[in-house]
Each structure stands twice: as C-alpha cells, then as structure tokens.
N, C-alpha and C positions, 0 to 999 in steps of 0.2 A: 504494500500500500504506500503511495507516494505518501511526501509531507505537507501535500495541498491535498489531498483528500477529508474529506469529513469525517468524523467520526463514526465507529457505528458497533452497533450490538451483533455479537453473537450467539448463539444456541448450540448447544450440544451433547451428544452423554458422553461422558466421562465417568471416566475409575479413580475413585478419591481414597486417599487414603490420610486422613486427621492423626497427630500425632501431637501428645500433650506432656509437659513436666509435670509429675504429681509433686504437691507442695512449693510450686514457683514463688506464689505471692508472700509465703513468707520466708524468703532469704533471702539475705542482705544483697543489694545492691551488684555487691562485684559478686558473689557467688552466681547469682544467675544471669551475668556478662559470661562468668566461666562456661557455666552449664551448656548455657545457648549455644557458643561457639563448640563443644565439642558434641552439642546434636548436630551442628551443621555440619560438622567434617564426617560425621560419620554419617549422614545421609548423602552428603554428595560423592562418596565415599562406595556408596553401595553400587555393582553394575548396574542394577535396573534403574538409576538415577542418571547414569553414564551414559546409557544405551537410548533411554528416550528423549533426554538434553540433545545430545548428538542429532538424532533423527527429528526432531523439530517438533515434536509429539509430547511434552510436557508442560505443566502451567504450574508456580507457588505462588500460595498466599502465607504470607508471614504472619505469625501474631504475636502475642507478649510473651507467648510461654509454651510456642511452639510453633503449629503451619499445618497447612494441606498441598500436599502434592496430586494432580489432576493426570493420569494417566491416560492418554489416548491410543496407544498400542494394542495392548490388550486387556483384559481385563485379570490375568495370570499378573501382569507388571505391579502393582501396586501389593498382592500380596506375597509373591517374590523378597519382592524389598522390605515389607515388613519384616519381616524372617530373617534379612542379611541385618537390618539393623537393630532386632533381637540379638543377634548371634555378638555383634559388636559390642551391645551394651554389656556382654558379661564381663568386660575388661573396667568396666566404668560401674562398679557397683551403689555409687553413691546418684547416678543420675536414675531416676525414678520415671519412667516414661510407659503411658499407654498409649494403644491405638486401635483406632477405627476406620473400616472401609465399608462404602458404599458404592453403587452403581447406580448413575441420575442425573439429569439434566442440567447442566453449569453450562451459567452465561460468560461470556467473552466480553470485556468491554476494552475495544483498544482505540488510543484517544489520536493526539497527533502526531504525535513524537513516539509512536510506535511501543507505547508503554501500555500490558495489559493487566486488568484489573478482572480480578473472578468471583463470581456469588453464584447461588444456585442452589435448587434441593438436593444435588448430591452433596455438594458443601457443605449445607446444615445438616441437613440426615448423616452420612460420615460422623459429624461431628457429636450427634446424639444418640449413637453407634458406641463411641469411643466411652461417651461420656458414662455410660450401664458400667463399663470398669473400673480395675484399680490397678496400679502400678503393676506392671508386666502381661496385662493383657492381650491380646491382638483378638479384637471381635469383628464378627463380619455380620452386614445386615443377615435376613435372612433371601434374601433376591439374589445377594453373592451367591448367597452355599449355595442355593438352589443348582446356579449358573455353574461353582466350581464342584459337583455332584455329579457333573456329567463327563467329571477327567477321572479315571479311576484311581490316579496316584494321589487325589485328594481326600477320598474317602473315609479313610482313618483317622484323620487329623481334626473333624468336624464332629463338635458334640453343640448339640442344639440345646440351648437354655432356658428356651420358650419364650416369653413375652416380661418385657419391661417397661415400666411405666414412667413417661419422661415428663415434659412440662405441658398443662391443660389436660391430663388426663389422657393422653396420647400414648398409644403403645406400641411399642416397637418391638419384634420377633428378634430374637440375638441369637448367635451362634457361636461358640469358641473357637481358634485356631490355634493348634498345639501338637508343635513336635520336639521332639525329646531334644535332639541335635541344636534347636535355636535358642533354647535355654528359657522360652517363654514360659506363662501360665497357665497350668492346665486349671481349669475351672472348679473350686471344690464342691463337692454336693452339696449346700446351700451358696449357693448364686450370691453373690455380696454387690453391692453398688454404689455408687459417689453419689451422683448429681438425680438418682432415682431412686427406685423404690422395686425389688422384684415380685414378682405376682403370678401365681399360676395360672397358666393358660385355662380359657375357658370362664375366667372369672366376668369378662366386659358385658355388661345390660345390655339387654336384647335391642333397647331403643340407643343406645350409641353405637350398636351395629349396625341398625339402620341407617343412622346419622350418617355418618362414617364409610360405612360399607370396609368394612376390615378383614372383616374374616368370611374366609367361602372355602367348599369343600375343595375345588378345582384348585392344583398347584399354579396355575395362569393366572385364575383371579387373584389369589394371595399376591401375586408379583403388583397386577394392577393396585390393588387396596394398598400397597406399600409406596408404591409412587404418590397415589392421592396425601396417603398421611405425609410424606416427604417435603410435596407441595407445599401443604399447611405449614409444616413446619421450620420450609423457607420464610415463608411469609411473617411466620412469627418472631423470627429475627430483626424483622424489619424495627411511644410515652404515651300568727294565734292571735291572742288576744292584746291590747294596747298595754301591760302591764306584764305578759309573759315573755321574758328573756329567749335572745336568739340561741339554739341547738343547734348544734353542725356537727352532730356525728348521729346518724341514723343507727337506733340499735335493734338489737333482733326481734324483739315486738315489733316495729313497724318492717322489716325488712320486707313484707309480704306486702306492705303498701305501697311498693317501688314501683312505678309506672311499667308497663312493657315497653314500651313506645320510650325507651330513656337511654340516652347513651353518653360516655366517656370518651374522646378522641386522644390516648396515651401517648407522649414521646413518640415520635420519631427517631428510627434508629438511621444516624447516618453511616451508610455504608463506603461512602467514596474514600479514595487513598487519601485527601487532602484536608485535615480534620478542619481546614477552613472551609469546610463546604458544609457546615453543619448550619450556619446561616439559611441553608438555601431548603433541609429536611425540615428543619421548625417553620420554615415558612410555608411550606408546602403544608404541612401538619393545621398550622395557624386558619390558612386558606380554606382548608377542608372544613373545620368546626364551623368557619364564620358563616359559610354558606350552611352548613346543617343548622345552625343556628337561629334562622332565618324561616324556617320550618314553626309554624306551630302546635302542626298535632305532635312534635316532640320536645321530650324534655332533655337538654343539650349543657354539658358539664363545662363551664369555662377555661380555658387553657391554663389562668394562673392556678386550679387546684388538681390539673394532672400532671404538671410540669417536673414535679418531684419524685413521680414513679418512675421505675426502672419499662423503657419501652414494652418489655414482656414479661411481668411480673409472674412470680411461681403463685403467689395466694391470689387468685384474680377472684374469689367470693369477697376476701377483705379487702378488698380494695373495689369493688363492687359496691360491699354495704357503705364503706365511707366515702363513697361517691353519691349512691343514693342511687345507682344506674342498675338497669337490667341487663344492658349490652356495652360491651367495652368492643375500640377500634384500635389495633395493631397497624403498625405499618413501618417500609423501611423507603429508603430514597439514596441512590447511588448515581452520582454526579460526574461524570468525566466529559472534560473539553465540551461538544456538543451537542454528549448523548445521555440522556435521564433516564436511571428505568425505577419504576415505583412500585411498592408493593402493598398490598392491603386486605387486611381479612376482620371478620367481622364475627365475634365470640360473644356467647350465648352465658352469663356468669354462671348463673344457677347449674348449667347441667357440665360447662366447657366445651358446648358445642360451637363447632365452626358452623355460620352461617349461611358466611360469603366468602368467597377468596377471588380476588383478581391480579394480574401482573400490567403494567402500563410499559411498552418502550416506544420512548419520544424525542425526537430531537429536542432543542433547547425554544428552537422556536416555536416548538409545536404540544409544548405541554400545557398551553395557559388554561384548555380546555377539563383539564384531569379533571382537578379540585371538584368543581360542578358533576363530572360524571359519577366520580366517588358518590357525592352526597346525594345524587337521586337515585343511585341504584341502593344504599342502604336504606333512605326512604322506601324505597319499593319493599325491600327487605323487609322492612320491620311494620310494613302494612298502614306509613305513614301516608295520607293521604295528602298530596297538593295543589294549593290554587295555583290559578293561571297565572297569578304576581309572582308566586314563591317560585314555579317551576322556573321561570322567566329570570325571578334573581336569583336561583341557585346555579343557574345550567351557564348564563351567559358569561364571552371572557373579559376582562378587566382590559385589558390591552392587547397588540398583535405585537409588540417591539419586545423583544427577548431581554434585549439589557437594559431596557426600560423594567420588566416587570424582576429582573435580577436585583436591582437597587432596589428595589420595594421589598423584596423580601430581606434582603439586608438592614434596612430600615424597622422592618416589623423585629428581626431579631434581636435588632440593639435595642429599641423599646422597650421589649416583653421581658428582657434579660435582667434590666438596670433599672433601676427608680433614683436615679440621680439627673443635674444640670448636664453634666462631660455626655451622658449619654443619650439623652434626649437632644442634647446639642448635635452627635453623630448621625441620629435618627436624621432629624431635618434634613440636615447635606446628604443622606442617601434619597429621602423623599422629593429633597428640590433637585436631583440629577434624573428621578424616575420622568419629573413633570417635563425638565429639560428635554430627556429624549422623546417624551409623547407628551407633550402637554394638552392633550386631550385623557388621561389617564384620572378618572376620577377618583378613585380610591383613594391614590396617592394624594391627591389634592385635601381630601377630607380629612387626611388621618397629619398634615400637613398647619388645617384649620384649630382640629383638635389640640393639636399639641402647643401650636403657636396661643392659641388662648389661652392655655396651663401655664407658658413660661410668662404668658402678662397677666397673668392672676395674682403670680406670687411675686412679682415686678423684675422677672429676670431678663436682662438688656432690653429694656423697655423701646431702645432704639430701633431694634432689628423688630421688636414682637410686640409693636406698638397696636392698641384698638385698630385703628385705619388697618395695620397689615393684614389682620386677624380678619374685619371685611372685605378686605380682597380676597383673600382666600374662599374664604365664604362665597361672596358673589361670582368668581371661577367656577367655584364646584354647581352651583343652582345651575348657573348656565349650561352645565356638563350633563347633570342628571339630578333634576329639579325633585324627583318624586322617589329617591333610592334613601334607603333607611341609614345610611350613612351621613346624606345629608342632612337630614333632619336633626341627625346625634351632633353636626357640628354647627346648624342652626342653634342647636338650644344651648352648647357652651358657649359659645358669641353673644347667645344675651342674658345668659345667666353668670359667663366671668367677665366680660367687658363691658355690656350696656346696663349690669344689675337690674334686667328687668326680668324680677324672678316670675311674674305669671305666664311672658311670653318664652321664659325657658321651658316651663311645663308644659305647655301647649306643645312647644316642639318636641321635645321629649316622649310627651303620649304618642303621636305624631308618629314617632320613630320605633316607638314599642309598637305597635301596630305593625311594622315589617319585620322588627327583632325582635321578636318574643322573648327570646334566650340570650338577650345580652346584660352580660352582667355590669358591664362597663355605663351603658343604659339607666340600667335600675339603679346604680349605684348615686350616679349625678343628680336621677330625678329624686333620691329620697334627701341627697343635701340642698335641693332648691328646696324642696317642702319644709324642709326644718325654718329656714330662711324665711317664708310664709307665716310660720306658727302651725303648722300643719303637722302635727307633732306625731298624730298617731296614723294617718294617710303616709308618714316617712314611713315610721316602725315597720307598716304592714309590706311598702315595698325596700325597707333593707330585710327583710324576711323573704322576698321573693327573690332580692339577691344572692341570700345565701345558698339559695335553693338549689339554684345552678352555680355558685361556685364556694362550695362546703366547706372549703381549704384554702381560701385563700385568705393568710395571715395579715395581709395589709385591711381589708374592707373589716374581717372580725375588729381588730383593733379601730380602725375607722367609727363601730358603731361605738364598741366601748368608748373611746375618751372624746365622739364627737356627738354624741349621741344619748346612751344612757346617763351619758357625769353630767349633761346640759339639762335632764330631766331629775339629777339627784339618786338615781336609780342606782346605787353604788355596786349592792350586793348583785343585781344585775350584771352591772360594766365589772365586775374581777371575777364574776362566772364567765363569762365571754374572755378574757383577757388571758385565763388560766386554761381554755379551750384552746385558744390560739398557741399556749405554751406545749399544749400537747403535742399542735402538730410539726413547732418549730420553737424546742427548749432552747436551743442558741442564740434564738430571734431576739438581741438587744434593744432595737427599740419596742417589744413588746413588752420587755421587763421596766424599761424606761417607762410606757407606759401604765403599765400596771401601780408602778412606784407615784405615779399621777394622782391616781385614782384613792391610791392611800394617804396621801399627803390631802386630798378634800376632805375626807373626813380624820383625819389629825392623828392618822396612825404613823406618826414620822419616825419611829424606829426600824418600823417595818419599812418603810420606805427606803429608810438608807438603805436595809440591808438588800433589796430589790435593786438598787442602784449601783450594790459593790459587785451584782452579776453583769454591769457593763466593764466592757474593756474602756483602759484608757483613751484610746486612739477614738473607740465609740462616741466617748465623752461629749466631743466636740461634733459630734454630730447635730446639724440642729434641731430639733424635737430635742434629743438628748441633753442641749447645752440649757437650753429653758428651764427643763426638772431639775435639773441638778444644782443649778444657780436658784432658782426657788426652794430646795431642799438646804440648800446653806440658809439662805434668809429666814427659813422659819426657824434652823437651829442658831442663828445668830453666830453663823462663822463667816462674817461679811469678807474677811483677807483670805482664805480659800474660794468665795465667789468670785473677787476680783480677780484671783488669780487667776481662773477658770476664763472668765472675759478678759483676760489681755494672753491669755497662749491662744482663744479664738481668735483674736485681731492677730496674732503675730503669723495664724497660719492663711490668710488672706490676702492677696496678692496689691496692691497698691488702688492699682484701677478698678478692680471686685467691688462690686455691688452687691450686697447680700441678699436673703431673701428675708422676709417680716421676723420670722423664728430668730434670726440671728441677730436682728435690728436690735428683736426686746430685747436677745440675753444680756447684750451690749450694754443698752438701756441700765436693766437692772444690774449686773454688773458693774457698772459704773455707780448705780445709787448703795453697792454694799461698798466701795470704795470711800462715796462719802460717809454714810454711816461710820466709816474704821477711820477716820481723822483725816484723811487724806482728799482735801475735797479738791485740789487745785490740781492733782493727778487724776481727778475722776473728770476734770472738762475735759479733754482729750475724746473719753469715749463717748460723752453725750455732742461731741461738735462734729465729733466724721459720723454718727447718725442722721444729724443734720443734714451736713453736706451727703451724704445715703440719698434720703428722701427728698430734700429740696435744697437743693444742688445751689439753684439761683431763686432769689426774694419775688421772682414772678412765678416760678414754679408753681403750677395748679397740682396739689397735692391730692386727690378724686381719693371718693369711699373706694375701698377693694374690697376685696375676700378676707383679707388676713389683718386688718386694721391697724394699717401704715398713721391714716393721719391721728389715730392716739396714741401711738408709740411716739413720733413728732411731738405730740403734747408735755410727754415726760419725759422727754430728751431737753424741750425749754426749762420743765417744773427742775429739773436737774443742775440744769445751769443757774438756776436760779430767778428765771425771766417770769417773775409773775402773771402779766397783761397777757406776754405771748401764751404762754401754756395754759390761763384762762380761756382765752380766747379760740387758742387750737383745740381743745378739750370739748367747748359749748361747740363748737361747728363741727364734728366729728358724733355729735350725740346728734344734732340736727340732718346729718348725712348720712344719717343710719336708722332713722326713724321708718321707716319700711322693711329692716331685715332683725328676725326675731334669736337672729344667735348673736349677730355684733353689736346689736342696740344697748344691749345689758353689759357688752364687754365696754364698751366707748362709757355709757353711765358713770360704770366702776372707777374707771381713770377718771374721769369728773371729780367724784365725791376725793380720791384719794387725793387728786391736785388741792383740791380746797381744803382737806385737814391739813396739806403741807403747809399751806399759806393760811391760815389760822380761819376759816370760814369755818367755825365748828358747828355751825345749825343745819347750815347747806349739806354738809356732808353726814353727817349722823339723820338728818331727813328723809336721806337716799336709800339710807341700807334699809330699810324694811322689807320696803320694794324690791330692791335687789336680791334680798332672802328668801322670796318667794317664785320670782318671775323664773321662767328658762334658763338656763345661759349666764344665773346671776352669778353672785358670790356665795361661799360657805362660810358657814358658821369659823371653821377652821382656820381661814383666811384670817377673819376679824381676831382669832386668838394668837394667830401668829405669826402674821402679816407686817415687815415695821414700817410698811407706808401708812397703817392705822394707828402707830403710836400715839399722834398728837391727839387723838382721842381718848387717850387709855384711862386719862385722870376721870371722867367723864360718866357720871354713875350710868345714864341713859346707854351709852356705848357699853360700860362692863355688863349693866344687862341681858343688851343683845350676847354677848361674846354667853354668856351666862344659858342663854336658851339653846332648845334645840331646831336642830337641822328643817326648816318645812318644806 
C-alpha cells in the first residue's frame, strides 16, 4: 500500500495465541522491565515466531504484561509455539506465564505509515481462553481442539475441562494442552481459575440458551455458538415530597421499580494505539447518550455518573441498581489515521443478556452518522417508541466536515473531564476551531453559548465573554436551528446568567425539556433559576428529577446540599446528601469542604475543623475551599492563620488574574481577619486589588451577577474604611437584587453587617429577624460567631437573638 493511500480496515481469521505474566502488577518496576524482555527473547526466539515473521503471515499486539500473536499460517503455528515457549520457560522459573489460543475473526487496521493495529473476537476470546488459567497453562478454546482433533498426533494431549464462566455470565468450553516434554500444566481434577469461576457443564438456564444459543447437540453448531459468544465478547471490550431529602442510591426494595425502558451509556473503551485518541471514544460515547437522551419514552443515565465505571464492569446488577437502569450500553472505539471502527452491545442487567450487538467500520468522514444509528436501533430494542421530532433529532448529523466535528469532540472531552477556568478555557478554542471549519455547525455553537455565559456568570475575562459575546453566540445558533433543544438550553442560560431574567430563563428551559427529557444539565439550571424565583419546592421536585438521571454525580449532590437545603435550613437534610456524595467519592475534597459548610451553620465548629483537616493543603486554596476555611478561622478567632491563608491565595495569582467572586470574598474576609489581628495598614492591600478586581475604573458599571460581586465591592470599601462608599454600595446591591430570592438575603446580610461596622446599631439589629427566617438568610451560628457582628454583642436585643433558636 502506497503512503498516499487511505486508510483502511481489514477482516480476517486468525490463530491467536494471548500470552500473560501471572503477578505482573505487582513487581517493582525494573522486575517487570526484566520479565518482559526475557518473554520477548524467548518468543521471538521460538521457530514458529521465525517462520511466520519471515513469511509475512504474522501480527503482535503488545500489552503491559504480555501480547497476542495472530497466526495466519496455520492454525498448528500458534500452538507449536506455545509449546516451544513452555519448553523455554523451564530455564526461567521465576517468570510465571499463561496462555490462551483461539481461532476468530481479527481486524486489520493499517493507517499511513504502514503501521498495523489489531482487535477482534479472536483477540478477546484468546484472551478469555487464557484468562480460565493459572500460571503454566496452555488452554485452547474448544473450536481449536475440535479443529486440532482431527491431527491424530494431537489427540492425547487434549483433556477437555468443560465450560467456564467469564465476564456477564458468558461461558466458554476450555480444553487443556499438555505434554510431558514442554514442561506445561496438566490440568488437576478440580479445574482452578483466575479471572472466573468453573462450572459444570450442563448447569446454563434453559432461557440463556435461548438467548445465547450456546449449546447444540451438532459439533458445527457448538463451533457457531462459540463464534456468536466471541462476538459479544469483542464487543465487551469495547464506561417526593417538599421536605423529603434527595436519595441516590436505589436499594433493593425499589430495585423492581427500575423502568425497563432505562438505560446507562458506560465508558468507552479506547482501543487505538494513540492513548490521545481517547478524546475522540468519550466523545463518540458523549454523542450516543445525548441523542438517546433526547428520547422520552426512556429513562437515560447522565454521562457525569457513569464516567467512573470500568467500561465493562464484572458486577453489572451493582452497578445497575446504583444507576437505577434496567439496560446498561458497552462499547469500544479504535481510531487510526482515517479509519474508525466502533463497537456496541447492549446488556440486559437483570438476567446478563446481550440484547444487541453491532460493529461500525467508517472512514473518519463518514462516521458523523453512527451516534444517531446506535441510539434508534437501541430504541427499537428496548420497545422505545419515537416521534417524528425525536427520530429527526436522534438520527440527523451534526456536520459533514470531519475535522470540524474532530475539534468538537475534543472540546466535549476537555469539558466533561475538568471543572476548572484552564479547561473550559481549552474547550472554547477546540469549539471556536469546530465553528471555524463549519461555521454552520450548530452544536458546536450552542455548547460555545453555554459555556461562554458560565465564564460571564462568574466574571471570568469579562472581555472575551462579555453579555454582547454570549448574544452573538446565541443569535448564531437561533439562526442555525431555531427549534433544537440545544438551543433553547443556551437561550435560557443567556437570560438566566447575563440578562437575570429569571422567568424568561424558565420558559426557555421548559422549552428545552420538552426535546431533552433526560438532560441532566437541563434540570439542573432550571431548579437554580427556581430557587432565584422563591420557587422553592417547584426546584426540590426538579433537583429530584435531576438526580434521577444522574444518581452519581458528586458535583449536583453537593450542589443541592450547600445551595439548596443550607438556603432552606434543612441541615440534617444537606449532611445526608453530602455524606451520600462521600460514599460515592470519599476523596472528593470539596465535598468535605462542603460538608465542613454545613456544620459550621449550625455551630458544630469542631466538627468542622476536623472535616477540613481531610482537605489537602494545595486543596486549601481552592476557591469554595478558601471561603470555608477562612470562615472557619473567623469563627475560631485565628484571624493570623486566615490572613495567612489570603495572602498565599494572592501570592498564587498571577499579576493580570482576575478572580472569580469565591476568591474576591476570601480576599475580602481575609483581609478583614488581618484587620481584626492589629494589622490594618497591611490589610489595605487586599481590600484595594479587590477593588481594582471589580471596578477596575470609577465608571465601571458594577451589574447584579450570580455570585454577588457588587456586595463583596461593599466590604472591600466597609474594609478600607470608606463609610459613604460601602453604605452606599451595600443599599444598591440590596436594591439590585430585589427580584432574586437567594442573593436578596445574601446582599441584606452585608447591609446590616456594614452598619454595625459603622455604628448604625438599630438598622442592623432590625434586619436580622428577617434574615433569621427568610431563605438564603443568616444563622443563628453566624450571629454567635461571626466578628462582623461584634459591635452588636454588648446589645441585650442582639445577645437574644444569638440566644434563640435556629427558625
């Protein structure tokens, strides 16, 4: 094949032979540098390795802790060589090796440069051949023995083991190979096994025989039944009421109440040599749910709570029941130069029946159509029924431009991966290169709109991700595809984070739920514009629909707790949820960060600290993180450890950085524990680069936001000392906020607190009643431990309140 030719796929059978170190993963480093290299001299080493290299009739795939050799000769070559490199290994007693051979269809993938890449059900099957072993065995499917049964100098050597049971309840017929001379293992009368389980033949339900079709009297069928299961097991190679707290783990009482109609889209396994093409499997993965998602007779598990399973997990019921799904989706994706090939099968939890299985091979410009095909033939599968809209937006493609929709999946993978600035930053430049090459590319535009109003939500480079940018994008995409459920999702962030018109964000939002039933992403925005409304238990019931479809995903759990139940006082709620979210990710520092939140409102501050010594230092300075922690000093009154805390944040900030509101405050407050510690002429520093933060220049229009910039501005003045101005900035922040029911009470709070600074003690002790009741106010715990309420403290009416309880 020349080096201007295209890529392309090949098909073939092949004689595999898997060969594995038992105990690789755990020895050091250079031991299995050692090992490896002295498998490889001894397999290349063996003639049948010599003889088919030579003849151009051989293919390796490498792996961590072994390889497959693809024999095309004959089907005698692969277990020849087993044998010779038995025979070899008895010099090497310390190296530990099994193997497996099968005979089955492996694909060919050869790219430009003449470099070939191999997968296929002999591949995997070989490999789940091998895997029924333990160190010194050589097993053969049973389709080999069959085939070598018909040499009669094989005869003796093959003891049949009967059937082993590998991963989804799949079983595979094994066979020993053992002769005295090659120093292998002959098989003891009890069958032993690594990565399964042995079972006597005869044991499989009659209804996964049917399934399946596995077992038949005819030695022909058996061969067929063994190919079918091989297939599969390519493919599997291939991720209440207004007052009742949210649950997210389905237990086995309800497990019967699982939808049929419900599915999980798992990992993507990437299979290409380049493990930077792992980009390109999660996106393909991404693409598949979005579109099933879009379905409403089904119920569609969100990408952030499968992201975490192993592509083809061994307990697929637990991970079923904590999905909440009746059908979970496998799938693999193998990328070289200009040829895709995709694989996907579709398992039944309850019983581990395969459904569906399909293979895709596509050039690069010709896969946009996949995604779409996947998700109506599992539709059809699962007896989901579709409208004329859904089939229309499942089926249709996104773009014709290859490396136009290449960036886009590049784009979605840096997103979904990272919940940071750096990488939402990366997102954009792959999405503004997708529009560059097809700027008729609507997706890319939408997901462009989206993100661009997140970065002017929270005021990051306000320049580039200005309102005006955020409705160009918008008005691009209407233009593009006025009535796709995409846009509507980025209608109602443009006027839910930039124009703050939170009733025409819900409109659009419903709007959009209408084509995305199963977007979690969706449900999640429209229960924080409702919060914003006062529409308190209209949120709860759709963060309850959120979690429906995404059970596991630690950011939205934590999202209800500390934005949600701590706004309603619901405590014992918000550290049920918070301790849920602990379950599914004990390492999760900002959930302990939060959690630490939660107990610091109602004035469990020991517990708090010790919830805060499980973040890492480095965490510290995270921002959520930097807030709690610098609030957890001020209520213990270690004001010179706060500081400290606000000036290694300033130091790690790069000169020109703008921060986001989170870090404005710590700042803020950081600087007001600095004054508190005698040190007030060292604390202007951090209340004047907040200034300059926010309003840069004395004309600067400072606009309400989401995160309540112009009363952080307030006490960066009350801090300086500027009476008028932080009066003044405080009273206009509570009057620019009088339409939203979470930052109304937060703006109030700094009110009342600016006025005790400056000795207004009627004004501010006026305020907290109201505050003690309202949403979103203050806590009792605040008042007791709070030192922006000191100049209150002398004040019988204040030590009262501090005196009552929580309402």
């Amino acid at each position: 094949m020349s080096s201007e030719s295209p890529s392309e796929l090949k098909f073939d059978i092949g004689h595999v032979l898997f060969i594995d170190i038992v105990g690789y993963s755990k020895q050091l480093i250079a031991e299995q540098s050692d090992q490896m290299q002295t498998l490889r001299e001894i397999v290349r080493g063996t003639e049948q390795f010599k003889k088919a290299d030579a003849e151009g009739k051989l293919l390796r795939l490498p792996t961590g802790d072994g390889g497959a050799l693809v024999f095309r000769n004959s089907l005698e070559a692969p277990v020849l060589c087993a044998l010779e490199i038995s025979k070899a290994l008895k010099s090497h007693p310390e190296l530990k090796v099994r193997m497996g051979i099968h005979s089955g269809p492996v694909n060919e993938i050869t790219d430009l440069n003449e470099q070939a890449n191999i997968a296929g059900v002999g591949i995997n099957m070989a490999q789940r051949v091998m895997d029924c072993g333990d160190a010194g065995h050589i097993l053969l499917s049973k389709r080999v023995a069959d085939d070598l049964e018909q040499y009669p100098q094989w005869r003796s050597h093959l003891s049949d083991l009967g059937e082993c049971e590998v991963k989804h309840g799949t079983r595979v017929s094994i066979v020993n190979l053992y002769t005295e001379d090659a120093g292998n293992r002959a098989a003891p009368q009890k069958f032993r096994t690594v990565e399964a389980r042995p079972i006597r033949t005869g044991t499989v339900p009659a209804a996964r025989h049917r399934t399946k079709g596995k077992r038949f009297v005819a030695a022909s069928a058996i061969v067929i039944a063994l190919i079918v299961v091989a297939a599969f097991w390519f493919l599997s190679r291939q991720r209440g009421g207004p007052h009742s707290s949210v649950s997210t783990t389905p237990s086995t009482s309800i497990a019967a109440q699982i939808p049929e109609k419900s599915i999980a889209v798992l990992p993507f396994d990437n299979l290409s040599r380049d493990p930077d093409n792992a980009y390109f499997a999660e996106g393909i993965q991404d693409e598949i749910l979005t579109r099933l998602a879009k379905i409403a007779a089904l119920k569609v598990i969100s990408r952030s709570s499968t992201q975490k399973y192993k592509s083809s997990p061994d307990n697929l019921r637990e991970v079923g029941q904590q999905l909440g799904v009746a059908n979970l989706l496998e799938g693999s994706v193998q990328k070289i130069a200009n040829a895709v090939h995709i694989n996907v099968q579709l398992i039944r939890v309850a019983t581990d029946d395969h459904l569906w299985a399909e293979s895709y091979n596509r050039k690069l410009d010709d896969v946009f159509g996949v995604e779409g095909e996947v998700a109506a033939a599992i539709a059809e599968q699962l007896k989901a029924k579709l409208t004329g809209a859904e089939e229309q937006a499942v089926t249709e493609k996104p773009t014709q431009n290859a490396a136009a929709y290449d960036a886009y999946l590049r784009g979605v993978a840096i997103e979904r991966n990272a919940y940071n600035t750096p990488a939402f930053e990366q997102a954009m430049l792959a999405y503004n290169r997708a529009v560059e090459l097809d700027p008729k590319f609507a997706l890319a535009w939408a997901r462009i709109a989206v993100l661009r109003s997140f970065l002017f939500f929270n005021g990051l480079d306000l320049k580039t991700n200005s309102g005006a940018a955020v409705k160009d994008d918008v008005d691009k995409l209407l233009a593009l595809a006025p009535d796709a459920g995409e846009s509507w999702v980025a209608q109602g962030a443009y006027r839910y984070r930039v124009l703050r018109d939170f009733k025409g964000a819900v409109e659009a939002y419903e709007k959009a739920r209408q084509k995305l039933p199963n977007n979690s992403f969706l449900l999640q925005n429209l229960a924080f514009v409702l919060r914003r409304l006062g529409r308190w238990e209209d949120a709860e019931r759709t963060f309850k629909q959120a979690v429906e479809v995404d059970p596991r995903d630690v950011s939205l759990l934590t999202s209800i707790g500390s934005q949600f139940y701590t706004y309603l006082r619901r405590f014992d709620d918000a550290l049920v949820i918070f301790d849920q979210a602990l379950e599914i990710s004990p390492d999760s520092g900002a959930t302990h960060v939060g959690k630490a939140a939660v107990l610091q409102d109602v004035g469990r501050i020991v517990e708090a600290r010790q919830e805060l010594a499980r973040v890492s230092s480095a965490e510290v300075l995270d921002d959520l993180a930097l807030g709690v922690s610098i609030r957890q000093c001020m209520y213990e009154r270690q004001f010179d450890a706060a500081a400290a805390l606000m000036q290694r944040r300033l130091g790690a900030l790069s000169a020109v950085e703008v921060p986001d509101s989170l870090v404005c405050s710590g700042v803020v407050y950081g600087g007001l524990c600095e004054d508190w510690s005698g040190r007030r002429e060292e604390a202007r520093p951090a209340f004047l680069r907040v200034i300059q933060w926010i309003k840069p220049t004395p004309e600067t229009v400072v606009p309400p936001d989401g995160e309540g910039r112009p009363s952080i501005l307030a006490l960066a003045y009350a801090g300086l000392g500027d009476k008028n101005a932080a009066l003044q900035q405080a009273a206009r922040a509570v009057a620019e906020y009088d339409n939203d029911a979470v930052t109304e009470p937060a703006a109030e709070t700094v009110l009342a607190q600016i006025q005790a600074k400056f000795g207004d003690v009627e004004s501010a002790i006026a305020a907290i009643p109201h505050l003690l009741k309202v949403p979103a106010g203050i806590n009792v715990a605040d008042l007791r431990f709070n030192p922006l309420w000191d100049p209150l403290r002398k004040d019988p009416r204040f030590e009262k309140l501090c005196q009552g309880k929580q309402q």
